[in-house]
C-alpha positions as CSV (number, residue, x, y, z in Angstrom):
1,X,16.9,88.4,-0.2
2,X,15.4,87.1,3.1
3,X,11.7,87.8,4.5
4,X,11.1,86.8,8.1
5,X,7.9,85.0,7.9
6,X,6.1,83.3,12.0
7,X,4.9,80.4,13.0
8,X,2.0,81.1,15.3
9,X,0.7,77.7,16.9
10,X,-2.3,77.0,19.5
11,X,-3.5,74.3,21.9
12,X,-6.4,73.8,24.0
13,X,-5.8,70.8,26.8
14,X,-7.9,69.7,29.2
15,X,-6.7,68.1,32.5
16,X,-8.8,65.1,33.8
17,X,-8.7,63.2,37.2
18,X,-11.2,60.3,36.1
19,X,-14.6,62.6,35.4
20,X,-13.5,65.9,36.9
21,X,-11.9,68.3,34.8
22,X,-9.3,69.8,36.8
23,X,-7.7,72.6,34.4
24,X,-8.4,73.3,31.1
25,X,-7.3,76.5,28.5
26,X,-5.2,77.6,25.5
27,X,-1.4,78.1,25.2
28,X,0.2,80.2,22.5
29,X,3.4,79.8,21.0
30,X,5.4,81.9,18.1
31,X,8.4,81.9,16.4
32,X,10.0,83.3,13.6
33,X,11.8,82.6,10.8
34,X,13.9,83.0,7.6
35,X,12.3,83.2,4.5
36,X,14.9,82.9,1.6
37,X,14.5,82.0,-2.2
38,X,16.4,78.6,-1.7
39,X,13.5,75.9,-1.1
40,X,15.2,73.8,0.8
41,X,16.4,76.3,3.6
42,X,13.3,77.9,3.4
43,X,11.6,74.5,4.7
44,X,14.2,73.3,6.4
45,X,13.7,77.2,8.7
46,X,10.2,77.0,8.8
47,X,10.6,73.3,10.5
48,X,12.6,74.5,12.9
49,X,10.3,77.2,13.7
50,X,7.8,75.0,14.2
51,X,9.4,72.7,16.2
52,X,10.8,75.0,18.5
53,X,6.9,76.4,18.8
54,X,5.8,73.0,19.7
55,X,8.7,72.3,22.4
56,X,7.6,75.5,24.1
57,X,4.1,74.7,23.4
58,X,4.8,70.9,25.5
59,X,6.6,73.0,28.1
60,X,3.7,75.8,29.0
61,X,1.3,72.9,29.4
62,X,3.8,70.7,31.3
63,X,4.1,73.6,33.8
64,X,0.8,74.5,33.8
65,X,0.0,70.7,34.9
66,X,2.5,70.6,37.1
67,X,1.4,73.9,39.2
68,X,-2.2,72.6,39.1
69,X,-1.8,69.0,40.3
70,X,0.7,70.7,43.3
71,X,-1.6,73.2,44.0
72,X,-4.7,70.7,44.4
73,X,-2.4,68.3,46.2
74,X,-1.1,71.0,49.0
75,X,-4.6,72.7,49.4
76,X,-6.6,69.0,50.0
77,X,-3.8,68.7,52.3
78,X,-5.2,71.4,54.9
């Protein structure tokens, strides 16, 4: 018999340019994942879980920095 079970993981960066913080917040990610009797898939499913949470986790802050650092590049450009 198989469960579904989530991982539910959360971050709070902050973005620094020497002493001025530039952006800072929280990023959510989830994910879910197979719960079964057998030990071994059961871990091996929530590892995957959670690595999957943590690549989307690296990718919403990426993006987030990204959009920041362009947006205070083209507006100190005017």
């Amino acid at each position: 018999d198989a469960t579904w079970q989530e991982v539910s993981l959360r971050a709070k960066y902050t973005l620094t340019m020497g002493d001025t913080v530039i952006a800072s917040g929280t990023e959510v990610a989830s994910e879910s994942y197979t719960f079964v009797r057998y030990l071994v898939a059961s871990n091996a499913s929530h590892n995957n879980a959670v690595r999957n949470s943590i690549s989307v986790l690296a990718d919403k802050i990426s993006a987030r920095a990204f959009a920041t650092t362009h947006n205070r590049a083209v507006n100190s450009d005017k």
